[in-house]
PLY file of the C-alpha trace (Angstrom):
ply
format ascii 1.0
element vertex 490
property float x
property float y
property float z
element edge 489
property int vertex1
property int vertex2
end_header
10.24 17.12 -23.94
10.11 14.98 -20.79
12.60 16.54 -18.33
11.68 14.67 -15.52
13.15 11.55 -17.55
16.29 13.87 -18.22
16.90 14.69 -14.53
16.01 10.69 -12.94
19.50 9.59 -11.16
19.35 5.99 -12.51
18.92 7.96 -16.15
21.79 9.72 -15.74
23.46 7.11 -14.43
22.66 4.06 -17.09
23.80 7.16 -19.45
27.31 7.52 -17.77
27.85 3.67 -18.15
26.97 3.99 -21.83
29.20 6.60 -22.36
31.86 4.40 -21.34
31.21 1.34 -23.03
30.61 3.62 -26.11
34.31 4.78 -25.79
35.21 1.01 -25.49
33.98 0.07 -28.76
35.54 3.02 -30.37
36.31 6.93 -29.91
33.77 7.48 -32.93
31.04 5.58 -31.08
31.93 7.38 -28.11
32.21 10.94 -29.73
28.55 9.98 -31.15
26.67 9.11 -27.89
28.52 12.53 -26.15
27.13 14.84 -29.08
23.77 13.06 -28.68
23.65 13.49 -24.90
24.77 17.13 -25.12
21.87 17.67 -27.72
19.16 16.25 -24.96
20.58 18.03 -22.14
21.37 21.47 -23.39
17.47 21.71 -23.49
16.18 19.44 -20.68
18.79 19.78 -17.81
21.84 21.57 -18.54
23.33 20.56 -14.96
24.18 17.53 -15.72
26.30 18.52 -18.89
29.16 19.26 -16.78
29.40 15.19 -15.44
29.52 14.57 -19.28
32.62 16.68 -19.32
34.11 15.22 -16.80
33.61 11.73 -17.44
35.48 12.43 -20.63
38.19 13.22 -18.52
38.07 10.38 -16.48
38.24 7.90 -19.45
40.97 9.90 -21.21
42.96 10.03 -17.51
42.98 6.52 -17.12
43.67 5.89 -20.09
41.67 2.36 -20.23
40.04 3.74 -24.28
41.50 6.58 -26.73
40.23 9.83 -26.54
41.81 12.34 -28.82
41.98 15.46 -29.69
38.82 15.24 -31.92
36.68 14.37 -28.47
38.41 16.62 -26.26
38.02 20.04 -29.04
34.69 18.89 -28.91
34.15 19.19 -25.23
36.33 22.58 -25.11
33.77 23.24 -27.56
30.38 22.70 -25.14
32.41 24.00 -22.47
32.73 27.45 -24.15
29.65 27.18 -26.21
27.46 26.98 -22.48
28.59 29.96 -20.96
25.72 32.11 -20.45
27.64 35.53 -21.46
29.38 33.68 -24.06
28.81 36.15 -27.43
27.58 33.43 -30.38
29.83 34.25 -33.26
30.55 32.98 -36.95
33.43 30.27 -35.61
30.77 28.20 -33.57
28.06 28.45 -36.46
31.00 27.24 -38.69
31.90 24.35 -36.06
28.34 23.29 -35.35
27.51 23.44 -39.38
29.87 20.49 -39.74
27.59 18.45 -37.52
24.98 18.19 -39.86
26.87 15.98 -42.24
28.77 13.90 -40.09
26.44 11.12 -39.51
26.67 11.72 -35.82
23.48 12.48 -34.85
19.82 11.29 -34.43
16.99 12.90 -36.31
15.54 14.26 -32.87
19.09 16.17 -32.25
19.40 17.09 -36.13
16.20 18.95 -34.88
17.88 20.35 -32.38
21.08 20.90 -34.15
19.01 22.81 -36.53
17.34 24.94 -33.85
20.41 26.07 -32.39
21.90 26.93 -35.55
18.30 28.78 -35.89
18.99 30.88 -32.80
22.97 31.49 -33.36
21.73 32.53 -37.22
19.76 35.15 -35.00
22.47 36.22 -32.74
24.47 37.64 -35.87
21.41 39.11 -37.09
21.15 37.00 -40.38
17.28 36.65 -40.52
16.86 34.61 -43.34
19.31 32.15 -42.30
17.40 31.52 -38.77
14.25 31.36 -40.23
15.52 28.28 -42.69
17.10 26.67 -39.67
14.01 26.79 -37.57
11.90 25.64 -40.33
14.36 22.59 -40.91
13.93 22.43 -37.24
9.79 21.90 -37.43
10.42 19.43 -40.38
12.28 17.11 -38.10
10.28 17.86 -34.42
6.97 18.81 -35.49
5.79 18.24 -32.03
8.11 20.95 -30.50
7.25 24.00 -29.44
10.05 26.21 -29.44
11.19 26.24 -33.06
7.41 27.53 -33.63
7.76 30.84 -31.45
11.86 31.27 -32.62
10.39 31.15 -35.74
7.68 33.62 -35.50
10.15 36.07 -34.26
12.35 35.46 -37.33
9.45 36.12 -39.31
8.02 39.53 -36.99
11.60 40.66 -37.57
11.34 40.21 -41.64
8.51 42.40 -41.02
5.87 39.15 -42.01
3.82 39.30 -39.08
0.86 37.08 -40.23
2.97 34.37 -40.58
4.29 34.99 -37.46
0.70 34.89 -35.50
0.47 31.48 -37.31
3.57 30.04 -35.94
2.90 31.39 -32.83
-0.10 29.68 -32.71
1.21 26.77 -33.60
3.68 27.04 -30.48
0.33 27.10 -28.34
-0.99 25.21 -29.61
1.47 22.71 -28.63
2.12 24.27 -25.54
-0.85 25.47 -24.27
0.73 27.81 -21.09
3.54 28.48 -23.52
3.77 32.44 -22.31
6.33 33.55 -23.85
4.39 32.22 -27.12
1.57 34.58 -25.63
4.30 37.47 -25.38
5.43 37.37 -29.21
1.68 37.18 -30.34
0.82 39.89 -28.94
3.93 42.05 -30.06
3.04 40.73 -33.90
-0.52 42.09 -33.31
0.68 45.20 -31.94
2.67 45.56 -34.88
-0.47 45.17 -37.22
-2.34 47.92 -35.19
-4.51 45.34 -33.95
-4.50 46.46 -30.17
-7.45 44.60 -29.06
-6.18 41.46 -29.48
-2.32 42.33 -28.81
-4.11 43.48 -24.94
-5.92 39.91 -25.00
-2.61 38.10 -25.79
-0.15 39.79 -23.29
-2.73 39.55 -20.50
-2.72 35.85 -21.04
0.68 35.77 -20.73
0.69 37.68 -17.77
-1.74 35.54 -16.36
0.36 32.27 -16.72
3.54 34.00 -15.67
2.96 36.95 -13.69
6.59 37.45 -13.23
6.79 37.91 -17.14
7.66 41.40 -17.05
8.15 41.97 -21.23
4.73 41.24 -21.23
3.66 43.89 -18.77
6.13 45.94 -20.83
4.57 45.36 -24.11
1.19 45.78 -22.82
2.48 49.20 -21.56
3.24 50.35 -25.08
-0.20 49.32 -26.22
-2.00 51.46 -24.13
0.59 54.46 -24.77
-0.34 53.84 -28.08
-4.34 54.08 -27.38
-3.98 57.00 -25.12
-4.25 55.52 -22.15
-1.03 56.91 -20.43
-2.05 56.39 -16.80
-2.48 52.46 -17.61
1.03 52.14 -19.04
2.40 54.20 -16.54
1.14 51.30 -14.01
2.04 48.70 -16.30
5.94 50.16 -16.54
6.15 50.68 -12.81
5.30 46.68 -12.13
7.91 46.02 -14.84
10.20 47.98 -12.17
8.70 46.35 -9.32
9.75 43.14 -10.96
13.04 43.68 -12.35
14.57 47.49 -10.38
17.33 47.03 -12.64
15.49 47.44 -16.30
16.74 50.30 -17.94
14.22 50.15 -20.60
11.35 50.27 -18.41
12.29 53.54 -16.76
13.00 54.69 -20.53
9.66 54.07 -21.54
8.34 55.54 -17.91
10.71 58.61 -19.13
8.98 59.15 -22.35
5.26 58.56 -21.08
5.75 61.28 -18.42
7.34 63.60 -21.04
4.25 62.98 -23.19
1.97 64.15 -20.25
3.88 67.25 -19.58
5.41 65.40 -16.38
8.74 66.72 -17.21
10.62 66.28 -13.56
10.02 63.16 -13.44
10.90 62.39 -17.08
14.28 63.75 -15.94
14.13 61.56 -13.07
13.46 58.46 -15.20
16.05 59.40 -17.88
18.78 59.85 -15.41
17.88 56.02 -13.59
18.16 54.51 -16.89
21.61 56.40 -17.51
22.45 55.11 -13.52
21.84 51.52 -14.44
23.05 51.85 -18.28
25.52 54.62 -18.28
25.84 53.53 -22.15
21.84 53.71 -23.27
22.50 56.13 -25.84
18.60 57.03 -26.14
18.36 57.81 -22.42
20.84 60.87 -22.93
19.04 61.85 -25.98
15.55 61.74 -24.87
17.02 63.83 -21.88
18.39 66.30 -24.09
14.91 66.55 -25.64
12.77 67.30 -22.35
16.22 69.52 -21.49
15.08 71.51 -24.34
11.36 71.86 -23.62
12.41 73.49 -20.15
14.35 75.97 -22.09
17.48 74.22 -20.31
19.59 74.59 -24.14
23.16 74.07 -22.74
22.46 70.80 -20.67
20.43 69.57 -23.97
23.70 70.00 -25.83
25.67 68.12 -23.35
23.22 65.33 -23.16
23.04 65.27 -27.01
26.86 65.04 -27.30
26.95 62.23 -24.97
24.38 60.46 -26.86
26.62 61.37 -29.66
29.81 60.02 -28.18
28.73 56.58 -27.29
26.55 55.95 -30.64
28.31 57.92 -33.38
26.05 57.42 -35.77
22.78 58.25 -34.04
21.29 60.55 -36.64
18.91 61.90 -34.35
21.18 63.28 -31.91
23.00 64.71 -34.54
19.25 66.69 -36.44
18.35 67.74 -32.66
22.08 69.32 -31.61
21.79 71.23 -34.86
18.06 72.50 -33.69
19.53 73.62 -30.29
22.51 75.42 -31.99
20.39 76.49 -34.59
18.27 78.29 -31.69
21.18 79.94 -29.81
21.73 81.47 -33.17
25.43 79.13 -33.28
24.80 78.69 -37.19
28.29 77.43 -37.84
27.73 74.61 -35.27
24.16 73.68 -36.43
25.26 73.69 -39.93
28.00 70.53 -39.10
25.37 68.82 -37.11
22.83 69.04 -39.97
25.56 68.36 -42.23
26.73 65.08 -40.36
23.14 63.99 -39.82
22.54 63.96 -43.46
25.43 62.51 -44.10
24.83 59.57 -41.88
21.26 59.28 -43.47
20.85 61.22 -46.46
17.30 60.35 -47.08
16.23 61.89 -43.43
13.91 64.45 -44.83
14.06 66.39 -41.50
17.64 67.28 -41.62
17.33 68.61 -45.39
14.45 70.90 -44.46
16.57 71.98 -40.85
19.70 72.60 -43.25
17.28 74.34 -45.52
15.84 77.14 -43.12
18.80 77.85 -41.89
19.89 78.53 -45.32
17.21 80.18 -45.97
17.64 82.57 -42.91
21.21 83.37 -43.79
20.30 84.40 -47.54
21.95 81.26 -48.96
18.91 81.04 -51.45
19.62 78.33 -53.99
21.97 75.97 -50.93
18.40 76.78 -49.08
15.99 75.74 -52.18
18.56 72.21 -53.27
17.76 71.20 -49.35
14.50 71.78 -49.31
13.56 70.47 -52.62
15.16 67.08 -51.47
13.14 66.94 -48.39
9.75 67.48 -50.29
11.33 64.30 -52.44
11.93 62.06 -49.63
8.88 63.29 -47.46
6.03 65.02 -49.52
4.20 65.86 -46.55
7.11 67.71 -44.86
5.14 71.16 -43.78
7.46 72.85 -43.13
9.75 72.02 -45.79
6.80 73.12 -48.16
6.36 76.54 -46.53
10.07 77.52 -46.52
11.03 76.21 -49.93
7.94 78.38 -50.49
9.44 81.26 -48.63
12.61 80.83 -50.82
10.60 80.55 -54.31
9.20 84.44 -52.47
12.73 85.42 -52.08
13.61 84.46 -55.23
11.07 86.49 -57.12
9.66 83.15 -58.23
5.85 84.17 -57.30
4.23 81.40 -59.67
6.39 78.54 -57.50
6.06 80.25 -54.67
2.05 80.38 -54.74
2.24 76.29 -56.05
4.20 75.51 -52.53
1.66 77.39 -50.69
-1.36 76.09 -52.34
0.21 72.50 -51.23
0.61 73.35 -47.94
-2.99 74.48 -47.52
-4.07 71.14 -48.83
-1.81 68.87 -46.77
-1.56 70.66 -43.68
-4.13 69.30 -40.84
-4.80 71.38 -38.16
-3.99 68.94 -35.45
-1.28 71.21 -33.54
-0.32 74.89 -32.90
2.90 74.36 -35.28
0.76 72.61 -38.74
-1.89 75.68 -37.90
1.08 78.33 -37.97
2.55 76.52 -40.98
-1.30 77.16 -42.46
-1.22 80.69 -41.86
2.38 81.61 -43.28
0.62 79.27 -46.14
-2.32 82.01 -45.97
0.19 84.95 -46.10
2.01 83.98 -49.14
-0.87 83.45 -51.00
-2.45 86.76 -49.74
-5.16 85.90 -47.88
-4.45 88.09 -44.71
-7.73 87.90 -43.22
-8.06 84.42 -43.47
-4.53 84.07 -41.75
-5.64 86.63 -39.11
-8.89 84.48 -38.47
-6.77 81.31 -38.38
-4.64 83.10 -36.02
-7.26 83.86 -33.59
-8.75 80.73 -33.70
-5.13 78.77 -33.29
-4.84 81.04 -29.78
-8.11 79.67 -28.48
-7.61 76.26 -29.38
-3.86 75.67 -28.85
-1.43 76.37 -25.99
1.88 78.66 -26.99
5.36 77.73 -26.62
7.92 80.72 -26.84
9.92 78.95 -28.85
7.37 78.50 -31.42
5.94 82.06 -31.86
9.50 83.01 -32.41
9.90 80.89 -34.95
7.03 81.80 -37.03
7.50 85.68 -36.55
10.94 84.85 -38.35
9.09 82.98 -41.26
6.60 85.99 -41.49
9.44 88.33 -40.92
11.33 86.86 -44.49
8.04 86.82 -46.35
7.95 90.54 -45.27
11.10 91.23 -46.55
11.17 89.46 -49.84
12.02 91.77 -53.16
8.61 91.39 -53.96
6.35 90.50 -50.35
2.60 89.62 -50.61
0.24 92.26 -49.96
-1.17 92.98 -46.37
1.99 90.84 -44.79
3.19 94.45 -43.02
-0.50 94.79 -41.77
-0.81 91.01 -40.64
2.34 90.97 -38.43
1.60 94.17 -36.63
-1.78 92.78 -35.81
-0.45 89.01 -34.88
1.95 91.20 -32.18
-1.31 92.22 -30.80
-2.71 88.94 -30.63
-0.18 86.58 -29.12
1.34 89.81 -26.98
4.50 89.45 -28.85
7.44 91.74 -28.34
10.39 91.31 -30.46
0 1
1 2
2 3
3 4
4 5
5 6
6 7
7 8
8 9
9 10
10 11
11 12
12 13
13 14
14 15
15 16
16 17
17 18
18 19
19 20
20 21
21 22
22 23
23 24
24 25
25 26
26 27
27 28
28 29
29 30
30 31
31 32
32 33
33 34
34 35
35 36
36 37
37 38
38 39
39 40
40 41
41 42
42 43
43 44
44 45
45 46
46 47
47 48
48 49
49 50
50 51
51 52
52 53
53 54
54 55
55 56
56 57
57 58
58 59
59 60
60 61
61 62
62 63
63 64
64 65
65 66
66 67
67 68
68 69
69 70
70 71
71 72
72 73
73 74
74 75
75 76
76 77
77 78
78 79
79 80
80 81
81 82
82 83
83 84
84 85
85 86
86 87
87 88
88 89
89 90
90 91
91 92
92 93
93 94
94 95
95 96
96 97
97 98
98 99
99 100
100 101
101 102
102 103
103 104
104 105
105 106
106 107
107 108
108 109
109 110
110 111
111 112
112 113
113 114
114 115
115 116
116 117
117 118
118 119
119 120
120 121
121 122
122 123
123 124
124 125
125 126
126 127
127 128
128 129
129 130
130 131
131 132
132 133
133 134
134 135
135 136
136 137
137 138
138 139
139 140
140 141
141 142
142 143
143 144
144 145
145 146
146 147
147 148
148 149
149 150
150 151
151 152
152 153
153 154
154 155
155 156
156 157
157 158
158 159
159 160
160 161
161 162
162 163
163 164
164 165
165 166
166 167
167 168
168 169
169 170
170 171
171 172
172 173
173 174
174 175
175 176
176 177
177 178
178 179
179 180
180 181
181 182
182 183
183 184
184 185
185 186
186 187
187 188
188 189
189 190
190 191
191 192
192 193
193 194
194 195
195 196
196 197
197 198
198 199
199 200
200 201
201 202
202 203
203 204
204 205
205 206
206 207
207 208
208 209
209 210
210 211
211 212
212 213
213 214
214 215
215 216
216 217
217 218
218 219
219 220
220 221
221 222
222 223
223 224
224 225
225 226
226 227
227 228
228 229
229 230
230 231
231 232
232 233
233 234
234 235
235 236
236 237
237 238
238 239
239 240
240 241
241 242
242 243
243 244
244 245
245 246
246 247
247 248
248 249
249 250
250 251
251 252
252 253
253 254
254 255
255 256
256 257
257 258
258 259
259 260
260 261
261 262
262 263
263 264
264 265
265 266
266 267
267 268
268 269
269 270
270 271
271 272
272 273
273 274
274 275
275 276
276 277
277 278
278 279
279 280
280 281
281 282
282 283
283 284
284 285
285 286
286 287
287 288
288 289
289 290
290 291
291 292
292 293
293 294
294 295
295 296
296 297
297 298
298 299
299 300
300 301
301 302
302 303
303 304
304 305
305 306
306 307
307 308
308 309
309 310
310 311
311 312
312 313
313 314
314 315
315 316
316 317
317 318
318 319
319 320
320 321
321 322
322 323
323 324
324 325
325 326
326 327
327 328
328 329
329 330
330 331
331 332
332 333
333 334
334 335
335 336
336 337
337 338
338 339
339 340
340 341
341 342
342 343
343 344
344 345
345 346
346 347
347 348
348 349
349 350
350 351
351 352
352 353
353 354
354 355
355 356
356 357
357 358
358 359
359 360
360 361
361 362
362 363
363 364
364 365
365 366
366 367
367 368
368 369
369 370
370 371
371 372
372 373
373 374
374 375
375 376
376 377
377 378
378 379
379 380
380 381
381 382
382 383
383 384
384 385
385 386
386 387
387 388
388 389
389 390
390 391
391 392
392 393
393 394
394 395
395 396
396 397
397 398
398 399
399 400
400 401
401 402
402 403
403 404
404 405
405 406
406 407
407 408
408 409
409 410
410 411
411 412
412 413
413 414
414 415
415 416
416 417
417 418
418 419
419 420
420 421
421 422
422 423
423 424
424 425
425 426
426 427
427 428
428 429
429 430
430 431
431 432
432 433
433 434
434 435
435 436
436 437
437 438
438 439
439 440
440 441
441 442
442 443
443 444
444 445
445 446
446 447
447 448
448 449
449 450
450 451
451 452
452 453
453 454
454 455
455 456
456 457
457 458
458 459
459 460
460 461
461 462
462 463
463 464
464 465
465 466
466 467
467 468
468 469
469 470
470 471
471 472
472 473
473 474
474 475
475 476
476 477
477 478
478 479
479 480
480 481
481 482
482 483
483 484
484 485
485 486
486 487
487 488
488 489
């Protein structure tokens, strides 16, 4: 588009003079060169939208033409429809829907019309819908732009993110310094897992805009992704630098310095985000979840419950209060969190196998086995559901089931982390193989770091093989000897 045209005085004025002897030949020819004008300007120099307005009200004060109330709803209309924190809702898709029948405008603003309708389509989430808009859009302004990279986020968002790349790349190719085209590129190639390129696309947006700070943002994920914490670390602090006001950079600064064991200043970050957005439901969850590293249980449950209170359906918070109250040994309490979680999302395999264990625990056997049964079926990989339900089938007298759950775990389980490697060696008990576990044991010390929390956990698991009707030989031997290992007093 040439905005320099769109912004010349004697433009804007031959345009004003139009307007008026449009309105002499009739309100309808009028109406048609105002909707037309609106359609140029919205995109090319929204300033001078407001002289529109008022020369609307000249003509109908002086009363030299008619205007009626079918001009003047329409310029309410803009008038509303251009304020920047003005919501798009259903009643201005409705209104602006009628525009593409009426006759009223050029095939350059039926473009546009259909763009806009593209972007309000998005506003109320109805994917689809955009997408068709912004593809009407191309048919009519091929040359544009825009309705390429609106488009390619319709399409990232339906999840089809080669066809975004492609309309993307259509939008640069138009628009060769196009960043924001650059941007979205980048995020559909993240979204593929193909990093390399994502990194090549935001830094070329970043180099054309270095002020674009969703770019340095993106880029910062990318290399949290890879590993390379320090880098995004950087990346999220120049976000800041940019904009001291983005909540979701300090969010993401929160969670990278969580990840690295930073944990004061993942508190730090949290609580910024909460000071700018005192609504950012994540914030007070991801607190509660560093909260609970430190051992700090009763300020996780606060920061859970807040999270809770201003997103009441934030499953999440709901599986993680139940795991702190679950903890403190306040089964009652964790049983309604695990309870509401599933009910909010009842295929959320990790809440089934929480509810499970703590069914387990209490002797509830077959409330223990329906749980954990239905997280194996939502999650077949779920460790831990596999060991317990196993642990059940043990407390059950079901041996043959028992040994099956085991023998799964000992396939599945990886030993990438101190928790799968304990799961592997209450997997080792039940099938009694107590040297092997003892082994596995030893090596898991040298190789891993501890938490409290964790050894706890497992000495209860090994604790309720132990006392099954029926336990698996050595298991008496085994925990004596894992006391010895890991120093562990009960």
């Amino acid at each position: 588009m040439d905005k320099e045209k769109y912004r010349s005085p004697d433009w804007q004025e031959n345009k004003l003079k139009e307007l008026y002897h449009a309105f002499g030949t009739s309100e309808d020819e009028g109406l048609k060169l105002f909707l037309n004008l609106v359609f140029e300007l919205f995109y090319t120099n929204p300033s001078f939208l407001k002289k529109l307005y008022d020369t609307i009200d000249e003509i109908k004060t002086e009363d030299i033409y008619e205007v009626t109330e079918k001009t003047l709803d329409w310029v309410q209309f803009w008038k509303s429809y251009n304020q920047s924190d003005n919501e798009k809702n259903p009643v201005q898709l409705k209104r602006l829907k009628q525009l593409k029948d009426k006759n009223y405008l050029s095939l350059e603003n039926l473009g546009r019309l259909f763009f806009e309708l593209g972007f309000i389509e998005n506003e109320l989430k109805n994917y689809e819908s955009a997408a068709k808009n912004y593809e009407e859009s191309i048919r009519l302004l091929p040359d544009w732009s825009w309705p390429y990279n609106n488009l390619g986020n319709r399409y990232a968002d339906l999840g089809r993110n080669d066809e975004a790349i492609a309309a993307y790349q259509k939008a640069i190719e138009l628009d060769p310094k196009y960043s924001h085209a650059y941007n979205n590129l980048g995020v559909a190639y993240h979204n593929l897992g193909r990093h390399d390129e994502a990194i090549a696309a935001y830094q070329k947006a970043i180099e054309l805009d270095p002020k674009l700070k969703e770019a340095y943002d993106n880029l910062g994920m990318v290399y949290e992704d890879l590993g390379r914490k320090n880098e995004a670390i950087a990346l999220y602090q120049k976000v800041i630098e940019l904009d001291p006001k983005d909540a979701n950079a300090y969010w993401h600064l929160g969670r990278v310095y969580r990840d690295l064991g930073r944990k004061d200043e993942a508190i730090a970050a949290y609580q910024k985000v909460i000071e700018l957005d005192p609504k950012y439901a994540k914030a007070y969850y991801n607190l509660g979840i560093v909260y609970r590293d430190l051992g700090r249980k009763e300020e996780a449950i606060a920061s859970y419950q807040k999270a809770i209170e201003l997103d009441p359906k934030y499953t999440k918070a709901y599986l993680h209060l139940g795991r702190v109250y679950h903890y403190l040994d306040r089964k009652d309490e964790a049983i309604v969190s695990y309870q509401k979680a599933i009910e909010l999302d009842p295929k959320d395999a990790s809440s089934h196998t929480n509810l499970g264990y703590l069914f387990l625990k209490e002797g509830k056997l077959e409330r223990a086995k329906s749980h954990l049964e239905r997280a194996i079926a939502i999650n077949a990989n779920d460790y831990d559901a596999i060991i317990n339900l196993g642990i059940t089938y043990f407390q059950l007298k079901d041996r043959k089931n028992a040994r099956d759950q085991f023998r799964s775990a000992l396939e599945k389980c990886p030993l990438d982390s101190v928790h799968v490697s304990l799961n592997k060696i209450t997997a080792l008990l039940g099938l009694e193989r107590h040297q092997q576990a003892l082994k596995l044991l030893q090596q898991t010390k040298e190789k891993f770091a501890f938490q409290p929390g964790e050894i706890k956990e497992f000495f209860t698991d090994w604790n309720l093989l132990a006392n099954s009707p029926e336990p698996p030989a050595g298991i008496h031997e085994f925990i004596e000897q894992a006391k010895e290992i890991l120093s562990y007093k009960t």
